[in-house]
Structure formats: structure tokens, C-alpha cells
N, C-alpha and C positions, 0 to 999 in steps of 0.2 A: 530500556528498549524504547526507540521512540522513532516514525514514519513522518513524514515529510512529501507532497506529492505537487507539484507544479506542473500544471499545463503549460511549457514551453513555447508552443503554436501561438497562444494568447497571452503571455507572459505575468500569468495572473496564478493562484495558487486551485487546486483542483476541488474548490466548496463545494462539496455535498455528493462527491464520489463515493462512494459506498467502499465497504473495505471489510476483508476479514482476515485473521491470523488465526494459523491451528497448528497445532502441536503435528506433528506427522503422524498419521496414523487416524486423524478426522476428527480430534476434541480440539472444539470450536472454544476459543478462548477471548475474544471479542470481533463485532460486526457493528459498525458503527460510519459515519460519515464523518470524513474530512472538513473539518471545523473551518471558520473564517482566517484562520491564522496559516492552513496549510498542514496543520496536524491532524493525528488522528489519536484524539484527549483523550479516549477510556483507556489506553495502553500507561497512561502515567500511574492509575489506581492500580495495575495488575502486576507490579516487577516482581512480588513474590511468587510469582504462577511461573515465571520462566527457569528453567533448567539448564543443563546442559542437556543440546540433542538437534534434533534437526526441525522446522518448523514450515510454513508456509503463508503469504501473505497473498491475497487475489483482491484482482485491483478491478471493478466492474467497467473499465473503459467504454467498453463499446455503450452501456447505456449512460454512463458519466455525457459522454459528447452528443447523444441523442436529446438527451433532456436542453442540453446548450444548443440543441437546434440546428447542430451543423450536420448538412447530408451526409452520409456513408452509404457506403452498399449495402445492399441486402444481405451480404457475408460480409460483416466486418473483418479487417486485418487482424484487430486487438479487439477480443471478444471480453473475456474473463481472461486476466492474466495471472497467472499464478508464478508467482517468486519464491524458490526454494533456498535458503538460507542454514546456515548451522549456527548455535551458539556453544562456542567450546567452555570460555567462563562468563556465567551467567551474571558475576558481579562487577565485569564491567558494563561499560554503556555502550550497545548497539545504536546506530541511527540508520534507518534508510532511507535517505533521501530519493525518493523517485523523481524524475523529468520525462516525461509521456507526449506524446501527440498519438492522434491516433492508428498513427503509423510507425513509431517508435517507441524505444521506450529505455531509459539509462539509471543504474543505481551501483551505486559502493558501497562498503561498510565505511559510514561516518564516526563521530564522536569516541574513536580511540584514544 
């Protein structure tokens, strides 16, 4: 399993966006910031925690682009985004690549 998050708008990768993945159901399984590389590194320590089942990745957007100082509304479009995903076999490689602005936002299942 492994996330990927690029600010497209700035074509730079999304450093220090804050980020969580949980099990469904609300077991918090890592919450960490999006490294200099565009990853999010504690997910490579944890591949034995994943199963087969269904999961959740939330992407703090709206304060990711606050801290980068760019204006928003007072209601953001992209608050907390929450990305619902399934893993059928847990021993292959998931990747999710995210591409974000803070008006959009695009991802696949990578690394098959």
C-alpha cells in the first residue's frame, strides 16, 4: 500500500499535507504528513496491518492550501476529503496516486 499526493495547481508534490487511513469502521491505522518526496512514509512500516476489506484515506486539503497561504472561502470546496477504497488482495500493491487543487481532486488504483 502506498499514497502519492501532488498539488497539480503548483505542480509540486503536497509536503506536509496531513493525511490518515483507517480501517472502516474508525481504527486509525496511520496519520502522518506527506513527506518531501510526495509520499506518505509510515504506510511502508504497516503492510502487515492491511487485509482484505474496505478502508478510508482523508486528505486535510483545505488546511494543506491555508498553510501554502493561498485564499479560500470561508467554506472550502475541499474540506477533509475522505477517499473510500476496498482492498480485495491485500498481497498485492495498492498505490493511490492523488492529483488535488483545491477545487478538484483525481486518483486510480496504481501499482497493479
Amino acid at each position: 500500500m502506498s499514497i502519492h499526493v501532488v498539488d497539480v495547481a503548483s505542480g509540486k508534490v503536497a509536503e506536509g499535507m496531513v493525511v490518515r487511513v483507517r480501517r472502516l469502521g474508525g481504527e486509525l491505522l496511520c496519520a502522518a504528513q506527506i513527506a518531501d518526496n510526495g509520499l506518505l512514509a509510515p504506510l511502508s512500516e504497516l503492510a502487515d496491518r492491511f487485509e482484505r476489506g474496505v478502508y478510508e484515506v482523508e486528505l486535510d486539503v483545505a488546511a494543506f492550501y491555508r498553510a501554502q497561504g493561498h485564499a479560500s472561502p470561508h467554506v472550502p470546496f475541499l474540506d477533509v476529503l475522505v477517499y473510500r477504497f476496498g482492498l480485495d488482495d491485500p498481497h498485492q500493491h495498492y498505490h493511490l496516486p492523488f492529483k488535488l487543487t483545491a477545487w478538484g481532486v483525481s486518483c486510480f488504483r496504481g501499482g497493479a
